[in-house]
C-alpha positions as CSV (number, residue, x, y, z in Angstrom):
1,X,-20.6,28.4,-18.3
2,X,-22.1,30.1,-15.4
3,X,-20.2,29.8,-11.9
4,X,-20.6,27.1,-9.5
5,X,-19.8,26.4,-5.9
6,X,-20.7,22.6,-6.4
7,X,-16.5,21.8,-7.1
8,X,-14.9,19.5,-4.7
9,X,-12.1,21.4,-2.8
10,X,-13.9,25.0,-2.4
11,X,-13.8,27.6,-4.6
12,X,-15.8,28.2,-7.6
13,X,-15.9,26.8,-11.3
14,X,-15.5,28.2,-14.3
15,X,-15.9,27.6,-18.0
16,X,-15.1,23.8,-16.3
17,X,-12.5,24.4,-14.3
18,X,-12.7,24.8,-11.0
19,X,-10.7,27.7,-9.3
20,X,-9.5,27.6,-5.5
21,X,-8.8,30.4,-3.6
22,X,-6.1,31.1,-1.1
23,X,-7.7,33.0,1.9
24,X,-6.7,36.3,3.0
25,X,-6.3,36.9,-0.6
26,X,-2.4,35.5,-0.8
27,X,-2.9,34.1,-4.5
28,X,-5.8,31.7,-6.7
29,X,-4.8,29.0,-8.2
30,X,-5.9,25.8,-10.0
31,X,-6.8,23.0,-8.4
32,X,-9.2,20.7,-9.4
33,X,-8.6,17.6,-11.3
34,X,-10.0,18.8,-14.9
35,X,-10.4,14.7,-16.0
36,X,-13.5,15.0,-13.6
37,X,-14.8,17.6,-15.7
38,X,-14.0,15.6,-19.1
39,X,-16.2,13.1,-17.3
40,X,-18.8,14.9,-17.0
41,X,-18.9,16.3,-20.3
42,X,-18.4,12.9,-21.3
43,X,-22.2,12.2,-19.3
44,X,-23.8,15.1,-20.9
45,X,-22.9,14.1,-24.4
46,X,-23.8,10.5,-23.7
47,X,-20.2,9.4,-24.5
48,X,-18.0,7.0,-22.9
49,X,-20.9,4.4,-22.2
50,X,-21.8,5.9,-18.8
51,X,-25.2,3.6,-17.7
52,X,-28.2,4.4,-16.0
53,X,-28.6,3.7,-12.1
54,X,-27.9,0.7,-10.3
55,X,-30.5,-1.6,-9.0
56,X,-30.9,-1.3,-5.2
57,X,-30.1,-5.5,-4.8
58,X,-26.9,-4.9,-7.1
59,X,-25.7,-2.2,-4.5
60,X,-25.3,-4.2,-1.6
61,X,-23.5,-6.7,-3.8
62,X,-21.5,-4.1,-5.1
63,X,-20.4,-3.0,-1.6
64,X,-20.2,-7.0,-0.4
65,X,-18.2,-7.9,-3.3
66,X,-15.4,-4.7,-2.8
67,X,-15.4,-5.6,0.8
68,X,-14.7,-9.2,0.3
69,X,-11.2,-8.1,-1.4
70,X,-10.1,-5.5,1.4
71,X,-12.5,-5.6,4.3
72,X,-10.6,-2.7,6.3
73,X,-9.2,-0.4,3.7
74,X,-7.1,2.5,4.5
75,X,-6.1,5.9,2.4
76,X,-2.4,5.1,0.8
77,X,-1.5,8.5,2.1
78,X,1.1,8.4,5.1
79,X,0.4,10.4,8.1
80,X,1.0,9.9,11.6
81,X,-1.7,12.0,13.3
82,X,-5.0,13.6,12.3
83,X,-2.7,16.8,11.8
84,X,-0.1,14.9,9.8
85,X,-3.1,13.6,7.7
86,X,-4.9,17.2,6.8
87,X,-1.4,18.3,5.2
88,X,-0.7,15.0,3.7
89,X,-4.0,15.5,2.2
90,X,-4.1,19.6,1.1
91,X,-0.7,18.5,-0.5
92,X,-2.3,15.2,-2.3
93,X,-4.3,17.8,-5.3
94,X,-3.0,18.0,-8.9
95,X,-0.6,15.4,-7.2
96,X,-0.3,11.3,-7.1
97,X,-0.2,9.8,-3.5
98,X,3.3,8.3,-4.2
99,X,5.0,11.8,-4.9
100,X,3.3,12.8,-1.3
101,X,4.8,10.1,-0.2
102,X,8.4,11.1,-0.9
103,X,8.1,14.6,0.4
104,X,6.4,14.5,3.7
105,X,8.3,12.3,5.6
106,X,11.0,14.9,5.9
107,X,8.6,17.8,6.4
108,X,6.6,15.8,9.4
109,X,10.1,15.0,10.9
110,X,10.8,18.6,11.0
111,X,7.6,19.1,11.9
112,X,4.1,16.9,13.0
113,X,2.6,19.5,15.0
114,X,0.8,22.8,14.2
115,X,3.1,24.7,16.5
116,X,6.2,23.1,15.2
117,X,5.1,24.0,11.2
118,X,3.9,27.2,12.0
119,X,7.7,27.9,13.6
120,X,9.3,25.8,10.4
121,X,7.7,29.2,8.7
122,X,6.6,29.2,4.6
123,X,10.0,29.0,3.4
124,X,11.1,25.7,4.8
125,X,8.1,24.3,4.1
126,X,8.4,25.1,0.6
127,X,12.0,23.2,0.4
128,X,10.3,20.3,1.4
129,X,7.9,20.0,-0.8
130,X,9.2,21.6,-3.8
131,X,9.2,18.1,-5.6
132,X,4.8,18.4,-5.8
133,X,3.1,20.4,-8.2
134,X,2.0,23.9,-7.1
135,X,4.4,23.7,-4.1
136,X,4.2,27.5,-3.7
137,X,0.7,27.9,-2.6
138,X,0.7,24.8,-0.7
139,X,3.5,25.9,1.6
140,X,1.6,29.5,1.8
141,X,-1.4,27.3,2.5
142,X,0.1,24.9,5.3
143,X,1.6,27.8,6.9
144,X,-1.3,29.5,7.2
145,X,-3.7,26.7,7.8
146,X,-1.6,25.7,10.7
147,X,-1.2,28.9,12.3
148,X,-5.3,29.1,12.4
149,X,-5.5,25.5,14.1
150,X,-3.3,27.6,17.1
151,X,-5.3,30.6,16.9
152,X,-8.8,29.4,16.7
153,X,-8.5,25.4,17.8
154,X,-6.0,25.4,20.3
155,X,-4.0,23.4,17.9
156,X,-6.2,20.8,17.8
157,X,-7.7,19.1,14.0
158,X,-11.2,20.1,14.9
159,X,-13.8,17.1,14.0
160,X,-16.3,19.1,12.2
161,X,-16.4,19.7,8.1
162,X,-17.8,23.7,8.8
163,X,-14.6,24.6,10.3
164,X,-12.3,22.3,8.6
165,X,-13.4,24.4,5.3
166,X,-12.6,27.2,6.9
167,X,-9.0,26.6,6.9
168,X,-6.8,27.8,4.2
169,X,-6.9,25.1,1.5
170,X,-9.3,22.8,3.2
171,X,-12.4,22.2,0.9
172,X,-15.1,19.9,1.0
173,X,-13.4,16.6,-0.3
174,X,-10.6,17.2,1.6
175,X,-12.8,17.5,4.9
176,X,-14.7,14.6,4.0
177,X,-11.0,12.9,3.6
178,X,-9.9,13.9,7.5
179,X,-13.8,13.3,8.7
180,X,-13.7,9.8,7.2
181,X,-9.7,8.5,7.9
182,X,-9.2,10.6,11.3
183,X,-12.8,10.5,12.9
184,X,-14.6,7.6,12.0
185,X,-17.0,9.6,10.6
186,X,-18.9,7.8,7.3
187,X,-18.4,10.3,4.9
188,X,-17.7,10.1,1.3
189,X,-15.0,12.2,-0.4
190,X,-15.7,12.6,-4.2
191,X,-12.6,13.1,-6.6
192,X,-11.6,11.7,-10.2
193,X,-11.6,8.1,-9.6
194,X,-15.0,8.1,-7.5
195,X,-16.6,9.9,-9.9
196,X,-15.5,8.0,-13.0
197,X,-16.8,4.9,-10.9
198,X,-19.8,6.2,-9.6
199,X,-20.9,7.3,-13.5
200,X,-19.8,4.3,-15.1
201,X,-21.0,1.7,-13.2
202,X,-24.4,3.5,-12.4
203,X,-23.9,3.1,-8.7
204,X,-24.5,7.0,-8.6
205,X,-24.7,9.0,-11.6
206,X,-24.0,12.8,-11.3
207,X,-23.2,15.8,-13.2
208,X,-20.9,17.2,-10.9
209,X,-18.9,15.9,-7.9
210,X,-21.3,17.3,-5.4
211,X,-24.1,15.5,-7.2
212,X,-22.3,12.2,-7.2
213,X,-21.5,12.6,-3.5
214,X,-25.5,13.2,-2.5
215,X,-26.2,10.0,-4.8
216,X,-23.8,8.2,-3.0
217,X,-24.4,9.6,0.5
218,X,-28.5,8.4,-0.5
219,X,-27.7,5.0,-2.1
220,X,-25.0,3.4,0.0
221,X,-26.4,1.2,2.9
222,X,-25.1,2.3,6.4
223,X,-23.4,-0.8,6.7
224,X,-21.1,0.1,4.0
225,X,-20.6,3.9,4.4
226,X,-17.6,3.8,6.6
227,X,-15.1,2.7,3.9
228,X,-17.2,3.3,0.8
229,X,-15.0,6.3,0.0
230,X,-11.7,4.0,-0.2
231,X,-13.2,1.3,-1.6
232,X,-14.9,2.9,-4.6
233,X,-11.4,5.3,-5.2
234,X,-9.2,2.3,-4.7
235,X,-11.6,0.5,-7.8
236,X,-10.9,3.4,-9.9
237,X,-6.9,3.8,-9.1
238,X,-6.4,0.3,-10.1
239,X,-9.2,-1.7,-11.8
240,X,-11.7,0.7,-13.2
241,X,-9.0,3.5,-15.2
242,X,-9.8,6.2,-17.1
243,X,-8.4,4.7,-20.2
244,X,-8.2,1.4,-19.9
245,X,-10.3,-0.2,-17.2
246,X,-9.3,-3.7,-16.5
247,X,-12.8,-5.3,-16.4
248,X,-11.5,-8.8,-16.8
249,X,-10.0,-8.1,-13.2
250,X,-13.2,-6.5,-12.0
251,X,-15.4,-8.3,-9.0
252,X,-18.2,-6.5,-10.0
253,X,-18.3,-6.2,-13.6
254,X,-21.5,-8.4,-13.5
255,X,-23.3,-5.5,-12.1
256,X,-21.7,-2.6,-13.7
257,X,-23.6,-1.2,-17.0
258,X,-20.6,0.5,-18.6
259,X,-21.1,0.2,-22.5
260,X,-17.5,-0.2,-23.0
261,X,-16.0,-3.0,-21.2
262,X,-12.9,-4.1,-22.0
263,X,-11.7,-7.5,-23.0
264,X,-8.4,-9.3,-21.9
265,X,-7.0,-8.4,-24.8
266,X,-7.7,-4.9,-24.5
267,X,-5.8,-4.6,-21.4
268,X,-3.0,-6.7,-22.8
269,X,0.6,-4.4,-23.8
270,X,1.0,-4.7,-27.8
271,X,4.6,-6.1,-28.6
272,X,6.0,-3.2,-30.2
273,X,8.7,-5.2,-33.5
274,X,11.3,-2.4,-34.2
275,X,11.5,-2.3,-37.8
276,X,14.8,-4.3,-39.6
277,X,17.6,-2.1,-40.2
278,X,18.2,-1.8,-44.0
279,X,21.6,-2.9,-45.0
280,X,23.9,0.0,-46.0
281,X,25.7,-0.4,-48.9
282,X,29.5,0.4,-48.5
283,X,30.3,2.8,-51.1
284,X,32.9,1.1,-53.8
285,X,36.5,2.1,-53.7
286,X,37.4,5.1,-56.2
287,X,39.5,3.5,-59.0
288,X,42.9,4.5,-58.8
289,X,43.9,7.4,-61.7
290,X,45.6,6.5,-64.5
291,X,48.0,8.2,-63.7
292,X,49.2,6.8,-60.3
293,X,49.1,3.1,-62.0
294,X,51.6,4.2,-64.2
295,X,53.6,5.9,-61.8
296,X,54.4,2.6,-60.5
């Protein structure tokens, strides 16, 4: 597969997997959540019941209905302060909100400031957050991301995507995550769960992440576009999964065209019946010898 730059999260992708890249050349790693990819392959084959575009009408209702639910929803991330919020965030990839979670309360006691992580130093930083994946380049990365906010921003979270990309681990989801939560701004981050819902219901069909993000970013009404991002990621975390959606559950499974909805019975746990013990046999006692009956 030939590169591309259209991964979320910087970097470049390759044979499907999309490869980030610590500036000042400290170390690569892997980043990118490879179901996303599965999903797309999933698209090209024609697999997984992935539908065709949503009607204009339906999108509104789409939005209307989500809203409805959770009028003012919020990333499940905890941060204190737009800084706090950018490391919660570089930290969040390959990893689950709820192991962030556990970690960073410590580290942003220590420290919530880009002076006061930038003295805690890469090694510190690393003991606190040794308990999420890929720990080592994300300490190298918050180190260095937060000596640049001194350097080059007066250490300052600057409100502009350009040169939040430019910071070590910062790529274009996350950006659009900071832009969105910290700013105001009404942008819409792309990652696993967004995409599996944009594709499946046919709100916005794309290939890649990039290409779900510019349907997304053309199909959404302004009046929605503020918390589109955490409504549609919230749908996917806990009604539209990637195994098992719950469409009984679903608000808007009268306007989704997923081939494969599931039924209440589908989404129901099978009572696992362990198997009866077989009775074991006790083995019969050994006749006494000859012998020892007439010894007595």
């Amino acid at each position: 597969m030939a590169a591309s730059n259209a991964s979320i999260g910087g970097g470049a992708a390759f044979g499907g997997v999309a490869v980030f890249f610590l500036r000042g050349g400290i170390a690569s790693y892997l980043t990118q959540d490879i179901a996303i990819h599965r999903q797309a392959a999933a698209c090209l084959r024609g697999r997984g019941g992935y539908s065709l575009a949503m009607k204009k009408a339906d999108i509104d209702t789409l939005y209307r209905l989500l809203a409805k639910g959770n009028p003012a929803p919020q990333t499940e991330l905890t941060y204190d302060n737009p800084f706090t919020l950018l490391v919660a965030v570089v930290l969040s990839a390959q990893a689950t909100d709820v192991g962030v979670n556990k970690a960073t309360p410590a580290l942003f006691k220590a420290a919530n400031t880009p002076q006061k992580m930038a003295r805690l130093g890469e090694p510190k930083i690393r003991n606190f957050i040794k308990t999420i994946g890929l720990f080592n380049a994300k300490a190298k990365n918050v180190a260095a991301l937060s000596q640049l906010l001194i350097e080059r921003h007066d250490g300052i979270v600057p409100e502009d995507r350009d040169a939040l990309e430019a910071l070590p681990g910062v790529g274009r989801k996350t950006a659009n995550v900071v832009m969105n939560e910290a700013f105001g701004h009404p942008t819409i981050a792309v990652d696993t769960h967004i995409f599996r819902v944009s594709n499946r219901t046919g709100l916005a069909p794309g290939k890649t992440p990039l290409a779900v993000e510019a349907g997304l970013e053309k199909v959404t009404p302004k009046k929605w576009k503020l918390h589109a991002h955490h409504w549609l990621l919230l749908h996917g975390r806990y009604i539209c999964k990637a195994r098992v959606p719950d469409c009984p559950s679903c608000h808007v499974a009268a306007l989704c065209a997923f081939n494969g909805k599931t039924t209440a019975e589908a989404n129901t746990p099978k009572k696992t019946t362990r198997p009866k013990k077989k009775a074991v046999k006790k083995p019969a006692a050994k006749k006494k010898s000859a012998a020892r009956k007439r010894a007595r």
